[in-house]
N, C-alpha and C positions, 0 to 999 in steps of 0.2 A: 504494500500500500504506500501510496506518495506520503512525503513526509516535507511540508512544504517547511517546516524552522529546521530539520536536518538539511532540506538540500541547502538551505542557503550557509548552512555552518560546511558542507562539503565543497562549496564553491569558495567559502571561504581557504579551507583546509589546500586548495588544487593551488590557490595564487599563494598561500603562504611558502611552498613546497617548491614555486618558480626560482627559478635562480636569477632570471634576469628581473625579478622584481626583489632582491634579497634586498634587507634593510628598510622595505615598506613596509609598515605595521600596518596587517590588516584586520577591523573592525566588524564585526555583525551587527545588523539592527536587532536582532536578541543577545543578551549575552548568552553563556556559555551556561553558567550557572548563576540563581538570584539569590541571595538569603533571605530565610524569610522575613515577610514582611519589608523585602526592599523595594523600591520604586523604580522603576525603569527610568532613565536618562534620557532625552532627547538623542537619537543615534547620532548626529550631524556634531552635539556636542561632545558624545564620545572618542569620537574620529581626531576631532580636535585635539583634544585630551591626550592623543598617544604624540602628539606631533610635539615636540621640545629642540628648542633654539634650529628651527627652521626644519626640512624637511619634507617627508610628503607620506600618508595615510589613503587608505582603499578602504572604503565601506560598504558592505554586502547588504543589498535590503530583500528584506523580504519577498520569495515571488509572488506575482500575480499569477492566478488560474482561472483559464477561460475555459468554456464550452457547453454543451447541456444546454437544454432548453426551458422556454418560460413558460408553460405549463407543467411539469413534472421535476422533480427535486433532481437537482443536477450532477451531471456525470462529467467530471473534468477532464479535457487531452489533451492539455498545453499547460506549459508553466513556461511563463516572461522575465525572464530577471533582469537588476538594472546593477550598475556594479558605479559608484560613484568615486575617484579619487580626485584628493583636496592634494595640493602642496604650494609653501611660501618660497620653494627652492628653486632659482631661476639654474636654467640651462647655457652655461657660462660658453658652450662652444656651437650658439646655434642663434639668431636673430631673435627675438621675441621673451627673452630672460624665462620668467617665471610660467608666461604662458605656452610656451614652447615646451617647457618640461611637462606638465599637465598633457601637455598630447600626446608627446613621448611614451607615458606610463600609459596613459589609455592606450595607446596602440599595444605595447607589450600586453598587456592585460587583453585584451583582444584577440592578439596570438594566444595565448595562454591558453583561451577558451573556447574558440574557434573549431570545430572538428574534436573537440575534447569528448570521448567514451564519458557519457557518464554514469548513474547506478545504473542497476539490471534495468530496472522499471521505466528507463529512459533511453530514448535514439540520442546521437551524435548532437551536442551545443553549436548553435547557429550564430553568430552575431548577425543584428539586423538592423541596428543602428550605433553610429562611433562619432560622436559630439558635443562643443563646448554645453558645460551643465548653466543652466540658469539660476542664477543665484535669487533672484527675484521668488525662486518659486520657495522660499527658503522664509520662516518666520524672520522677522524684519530685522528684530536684534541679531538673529544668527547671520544674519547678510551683511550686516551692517560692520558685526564681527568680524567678518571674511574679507571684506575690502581693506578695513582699518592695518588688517593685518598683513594685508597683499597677497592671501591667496586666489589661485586661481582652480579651475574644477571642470574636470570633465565628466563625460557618463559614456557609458558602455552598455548597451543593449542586448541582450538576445536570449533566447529559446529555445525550447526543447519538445515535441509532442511526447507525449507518454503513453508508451505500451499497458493500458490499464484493462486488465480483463473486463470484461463485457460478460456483468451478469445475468439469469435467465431473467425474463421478464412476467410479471402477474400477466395473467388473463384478463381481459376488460370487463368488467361487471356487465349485467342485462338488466335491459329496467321493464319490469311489465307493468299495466294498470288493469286492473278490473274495479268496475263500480265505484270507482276513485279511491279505490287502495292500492297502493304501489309496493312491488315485491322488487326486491336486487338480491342479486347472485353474483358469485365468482365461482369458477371451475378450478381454480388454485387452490388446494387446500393447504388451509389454515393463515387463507389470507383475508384480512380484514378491509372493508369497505366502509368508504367514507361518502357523505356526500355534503349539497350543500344545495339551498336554494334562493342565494343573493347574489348569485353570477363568480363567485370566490371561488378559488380551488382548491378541491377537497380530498383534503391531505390532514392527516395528523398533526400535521405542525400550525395547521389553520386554527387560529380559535373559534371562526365560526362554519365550522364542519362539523358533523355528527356522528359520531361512529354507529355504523348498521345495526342493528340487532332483528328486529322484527319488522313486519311490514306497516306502512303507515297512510294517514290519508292526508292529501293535500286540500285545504281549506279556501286556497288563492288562488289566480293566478302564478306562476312562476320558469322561471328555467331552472330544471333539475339537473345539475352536475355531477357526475360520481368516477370515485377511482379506488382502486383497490389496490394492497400495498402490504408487504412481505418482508421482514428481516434478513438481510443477505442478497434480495431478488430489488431487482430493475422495478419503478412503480409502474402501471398498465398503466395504459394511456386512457385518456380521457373521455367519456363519455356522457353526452346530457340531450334532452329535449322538453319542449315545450309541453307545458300542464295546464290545460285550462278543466277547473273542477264543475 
């Protein structure tokens, strides 16, 4: 199963382990370990923090996970990660001082990761974008921090899909009416059916879904929604129609 605060400590683990980034301290936006009852740190201010009388720091964030859809509770196949490095350390043998080294490190850091094997559960790292970071997108004090200071900051983009098993899927419940009482079913056994009748999707995590039990009568108009949903199993897709009583 994806482990999105492992991968990003393993992305971190891959640039620590580079030789041509040796001497960069590299940062996660989780730590490693909290004690209890500590607070998390702005990661931007962490990064900071490692950097002493000039330098340069690589911050790993978090990835993003897309995919899945907006009817049914989502199945992820992509994980986006952004890899940010700060440094106040100008590039004494190249035009552009400080910003010049900042690109420097992102490119290496790019190779780095680039066609990079990563775990089982994932295809080969893509870089998909390699550009100056905007500091603007940055709480104002921490920005404001970063110039005073003269650093400069790039970002390093890229992806991976993910080989995530594909589990079996519920059966889609059936709705029947007699006499305006309404019966639902699923052919998945021991799977539970939801529905709903304010247009919501009706899902367990809905608070205004009703878990099935017996058959009931509709008193209103409505659109009846239903899904049926299984521990370990894919939810069934969605089914609903019009009830006029």
């Amino acid at each position: 199963m994806f482990n999105p605060v492992q991968a990003h400590f393993d992305i971190a683990d891959r640039l620590g382990s580079c030789a041509e980034l040796t001497g960069v301290a590299v940062v996660t936006e989780l730590p490693r370990t909290l004690t209890p009852g500590g607070i998390l740190g702005n990661p931007i201010e962490q990064a900071l923090a490692v950097i002493t009388g000039g330098g340069a720091a690589i911050l790993v964030l978090m990835p993003e996970l897309t995919g899945g859809t907006t009817d049914k509770p989502l199945f992820f196949d992509r994980a986006e990660f952004e890899v940010v490095v700060f440094t106040c350390d100008p590039l004494t043998s190249a035009p552009g001082g400080v910003a010049a080294r900042a690109a420097q490190l992102a490119i290496r850091i790019a190779q780095a990761l680039h066609d990079t094997q990563a775990p089982p559960s994932w295809y080969k790292l893509a870089v998909t974008a390699l550009q100056p970071f905007r500091l603007e997108s940055l709480p104002a004090e921490i920005a404001k921090l970063l110039r005073d200071q003269g650093f400069h900051a790039w970002v390093v983009k890229f992806g991976t899909p993910m080989e995530l098993p594909i589990p079996s899927q519920v059966a889609a419940p059936t709705m029947t009416e007699h006499a305006g009482t309404v019966t639902l079913a699923c052919t998945t056994t021991g799977a539970a059916i939801y529905y709903t009748t304010d247009g919501s999707y009706p899902g367990s995590g809905s608070t205004t879904a009703t878990l099935y039990s017996v058959p009931f009568i509709l008193t209103t108009a409505c659109t009846l929604r239903s899904a049926a949903q299984k521990d370990g199993w894919q939810a069934s897709n969605l089914v609903e129609a019009n009830y006029t009583p």
